[in-house]
C-alpha positions as a Markdown table, in Angstrom:
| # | Residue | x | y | z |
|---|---|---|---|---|
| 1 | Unk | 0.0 | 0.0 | 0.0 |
| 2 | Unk | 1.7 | 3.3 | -1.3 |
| 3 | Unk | -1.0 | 5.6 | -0.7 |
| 4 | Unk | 0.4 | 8.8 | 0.9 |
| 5 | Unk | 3.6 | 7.5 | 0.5 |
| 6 | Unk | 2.8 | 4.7 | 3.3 |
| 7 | Unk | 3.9 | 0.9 | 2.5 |
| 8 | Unk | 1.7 | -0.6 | 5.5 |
| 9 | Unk | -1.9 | -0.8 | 5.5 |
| 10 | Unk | -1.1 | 0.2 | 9.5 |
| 11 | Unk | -0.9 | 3.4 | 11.1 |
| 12 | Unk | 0.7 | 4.7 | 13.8 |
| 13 | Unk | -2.1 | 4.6 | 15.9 |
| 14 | Unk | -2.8 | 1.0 | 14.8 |
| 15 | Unk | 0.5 | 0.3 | 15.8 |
| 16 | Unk | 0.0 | 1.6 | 19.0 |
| 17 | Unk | -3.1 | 0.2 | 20.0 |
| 18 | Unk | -2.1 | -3.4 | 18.8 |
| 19 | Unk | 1.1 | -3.2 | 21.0 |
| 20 | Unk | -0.9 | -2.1 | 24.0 |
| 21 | Unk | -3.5 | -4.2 | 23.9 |
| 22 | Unk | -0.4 | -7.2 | 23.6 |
| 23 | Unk | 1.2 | -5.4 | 26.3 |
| 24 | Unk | -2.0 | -5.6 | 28.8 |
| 25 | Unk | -2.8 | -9.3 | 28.0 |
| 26 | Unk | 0.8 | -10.2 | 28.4 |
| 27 | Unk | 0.7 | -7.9 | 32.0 |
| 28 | Unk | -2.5 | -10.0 | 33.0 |
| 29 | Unk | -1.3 | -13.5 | 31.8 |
| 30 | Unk | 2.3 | -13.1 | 33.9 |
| 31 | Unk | 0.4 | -11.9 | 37.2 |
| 32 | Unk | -1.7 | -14.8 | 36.5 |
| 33 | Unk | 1.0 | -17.3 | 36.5 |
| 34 | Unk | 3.1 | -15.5 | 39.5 |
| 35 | Unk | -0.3 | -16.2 | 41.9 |
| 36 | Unk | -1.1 | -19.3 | 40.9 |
| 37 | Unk | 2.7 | -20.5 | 40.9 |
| 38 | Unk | 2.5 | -19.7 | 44.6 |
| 39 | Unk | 0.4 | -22.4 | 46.0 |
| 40 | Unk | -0.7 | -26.3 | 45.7 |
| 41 | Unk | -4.4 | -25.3 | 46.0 |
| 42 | Unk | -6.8 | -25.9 | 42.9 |
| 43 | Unk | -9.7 | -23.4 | 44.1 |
| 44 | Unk | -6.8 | -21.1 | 44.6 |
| 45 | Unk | -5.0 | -21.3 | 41.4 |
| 46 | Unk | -8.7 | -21.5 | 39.3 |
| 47 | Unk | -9.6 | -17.7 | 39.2 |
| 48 | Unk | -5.9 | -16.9 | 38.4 |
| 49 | Unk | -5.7 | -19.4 | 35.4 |
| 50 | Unk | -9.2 | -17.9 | 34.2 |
| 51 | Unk | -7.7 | -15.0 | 34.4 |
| 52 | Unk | -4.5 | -16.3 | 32.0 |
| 53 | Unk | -7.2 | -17.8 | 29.4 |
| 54 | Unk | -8.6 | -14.4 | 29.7 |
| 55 | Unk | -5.5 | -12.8 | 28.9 |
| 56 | Unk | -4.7 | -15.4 | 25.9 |
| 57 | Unk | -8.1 | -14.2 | 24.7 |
| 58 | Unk | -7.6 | -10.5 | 24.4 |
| 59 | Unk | -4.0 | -11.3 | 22.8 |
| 60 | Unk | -6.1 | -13.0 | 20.4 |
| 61 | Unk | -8.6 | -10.1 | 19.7 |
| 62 | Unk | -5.9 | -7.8 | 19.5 |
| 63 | Unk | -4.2 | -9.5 | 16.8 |
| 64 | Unk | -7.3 | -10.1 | 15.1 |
| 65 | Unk | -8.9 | -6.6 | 15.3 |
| 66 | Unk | -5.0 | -5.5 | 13.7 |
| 67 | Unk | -5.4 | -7.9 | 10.7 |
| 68 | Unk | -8.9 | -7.2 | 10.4 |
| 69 | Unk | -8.4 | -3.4 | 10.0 |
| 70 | Unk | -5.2 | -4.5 | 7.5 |
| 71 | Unk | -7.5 | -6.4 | 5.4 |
| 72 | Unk | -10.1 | -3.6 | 5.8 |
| 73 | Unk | -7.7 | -0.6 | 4.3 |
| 74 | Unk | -6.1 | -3.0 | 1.7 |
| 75 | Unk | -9.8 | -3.7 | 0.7 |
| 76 | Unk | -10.7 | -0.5 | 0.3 |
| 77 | Unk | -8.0 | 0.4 | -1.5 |
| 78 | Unk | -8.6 | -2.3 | -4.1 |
| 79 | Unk | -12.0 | -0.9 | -4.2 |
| 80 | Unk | -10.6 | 2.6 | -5.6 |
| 81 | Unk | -8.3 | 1.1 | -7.5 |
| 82 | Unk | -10.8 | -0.6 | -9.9 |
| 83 | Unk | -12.8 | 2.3 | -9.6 |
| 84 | Unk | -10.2 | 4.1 | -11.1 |
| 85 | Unk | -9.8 | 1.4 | -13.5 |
| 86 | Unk | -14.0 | 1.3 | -14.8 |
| 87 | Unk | -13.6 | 4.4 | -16.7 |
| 88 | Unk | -10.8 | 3.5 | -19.0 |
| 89 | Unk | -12.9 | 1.1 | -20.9 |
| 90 | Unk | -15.2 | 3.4 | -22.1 |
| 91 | Unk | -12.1 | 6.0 | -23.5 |
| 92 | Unk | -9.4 | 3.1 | -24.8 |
| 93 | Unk | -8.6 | 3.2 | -28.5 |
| 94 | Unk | -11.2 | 0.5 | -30.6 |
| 95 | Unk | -7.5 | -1.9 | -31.6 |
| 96 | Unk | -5.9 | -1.4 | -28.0 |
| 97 | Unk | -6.7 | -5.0 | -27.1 |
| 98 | Unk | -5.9 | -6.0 | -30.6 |
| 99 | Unk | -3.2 | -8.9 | -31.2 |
| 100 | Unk | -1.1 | -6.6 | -32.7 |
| 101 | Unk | -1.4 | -3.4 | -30.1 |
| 102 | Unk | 1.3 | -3.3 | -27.3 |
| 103 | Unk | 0.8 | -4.9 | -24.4 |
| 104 | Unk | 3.1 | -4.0 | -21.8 |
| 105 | Unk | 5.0 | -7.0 | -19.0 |
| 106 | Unk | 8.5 | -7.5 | -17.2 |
| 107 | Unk | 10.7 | -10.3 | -16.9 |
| 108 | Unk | 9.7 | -12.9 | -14.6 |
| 109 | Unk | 5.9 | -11.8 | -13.8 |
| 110 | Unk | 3.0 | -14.1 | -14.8 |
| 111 | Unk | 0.2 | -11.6 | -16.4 |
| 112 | Unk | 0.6 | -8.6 | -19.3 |
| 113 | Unk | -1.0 | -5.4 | -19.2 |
| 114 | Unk | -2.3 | -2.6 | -21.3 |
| 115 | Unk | 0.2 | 0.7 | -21.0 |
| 116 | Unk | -2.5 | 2.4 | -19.5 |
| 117 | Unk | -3.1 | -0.7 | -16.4 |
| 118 | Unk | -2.8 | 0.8 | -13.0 |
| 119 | Unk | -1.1 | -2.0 | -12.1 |
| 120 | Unk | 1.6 | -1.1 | -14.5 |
| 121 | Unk | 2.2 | 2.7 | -14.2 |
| 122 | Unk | 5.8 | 3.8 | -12.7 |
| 123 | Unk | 6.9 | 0.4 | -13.3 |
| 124 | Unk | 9.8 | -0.8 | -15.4 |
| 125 | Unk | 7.7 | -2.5 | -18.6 |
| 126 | Unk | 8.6 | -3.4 | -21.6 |
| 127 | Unk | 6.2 | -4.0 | -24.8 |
| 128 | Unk | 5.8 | -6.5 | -27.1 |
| 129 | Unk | 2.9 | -8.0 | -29.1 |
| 130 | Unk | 0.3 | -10.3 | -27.1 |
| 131 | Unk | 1.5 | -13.2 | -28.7 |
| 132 | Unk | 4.7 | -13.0 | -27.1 |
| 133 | Unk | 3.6 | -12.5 | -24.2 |
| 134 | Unk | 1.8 | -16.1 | -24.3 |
| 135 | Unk | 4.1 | -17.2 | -25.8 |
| 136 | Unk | 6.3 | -16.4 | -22.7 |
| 137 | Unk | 3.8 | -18.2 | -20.4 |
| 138 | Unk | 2.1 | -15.2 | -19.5 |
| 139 | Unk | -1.9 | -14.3 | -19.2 |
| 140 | Unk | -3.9 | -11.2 | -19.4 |
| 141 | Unk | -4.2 | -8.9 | -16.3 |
| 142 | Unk | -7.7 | -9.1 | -14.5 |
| 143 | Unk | -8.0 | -5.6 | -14.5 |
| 144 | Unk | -6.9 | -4.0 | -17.4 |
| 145 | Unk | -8.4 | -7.4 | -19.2 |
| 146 | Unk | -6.4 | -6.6 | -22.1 |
């Protein structure tokens, strides 16, 4: 994700949040042990290990709700992507998906694009005819559909 000059789909705040909630469950879950290390007694160790599953638990939430929002941004970025994308169908040139128009790929990537692909803007591409493309192994992009 390189929107705003970010590569994470995390903020700072999401950072922060996710490291604090890790930070309380892993506080709870080690006062948890430290009492019920202390004694032999079950109905006295029982609360504190409820309290350690407790902890485990909100560890887990917290990593959750931090992929969750991840998945979210990346999502929604996605979303504007192909957004961006629905309006060049209408304005491409009638033989720009032609065999013979250039298709743009680099060496060692699976799928060709159109010049115009949002996938394939500042990136270094080089063109050649859609036949050799497949011939190289490659398919078409799924968003460009060229």
């Amino acid at each position: 994700m390189t929107t705003g000059g970010r590569s994470t789909p995390w903020t700072g705040i999401d950072r922060a949040v996710w490291a604090a909630g890790l930070a309380v469950a892993a506080i709870v879950w080690g006062w948890a042990w430290w009492q019920a290390a202390g004694t032999a007694q079950l109905n006295h160790q029982m609360p504190w290990a409820s309290g350690a599953v407790g902890a485990v638990l909100l560890a887990t939430m917290t990593h959750g709700t931090w992929l969750l929002q991840a998945r979210r941004r990346i999502g929604l970025r996605r979303l504007a992507l192909l957004a961006d994308d629905a309006g060049i169908a209408d304005d491409r040139p009638a033989d720009a998906g032609r065999p013979g128009g250039p298709l743009v790929a680099a060496p060692g990537l699976r799928r060709y694009h159109r010049p115009d692909c949002p996938l394939a803007r500042g990136a270094e591409f080089t063109a050649a005819a859609q036949a050799a493309h497949e011939s190289a192994g490659r398919m078409p992009c799924g968003v460009c559909r060229p």
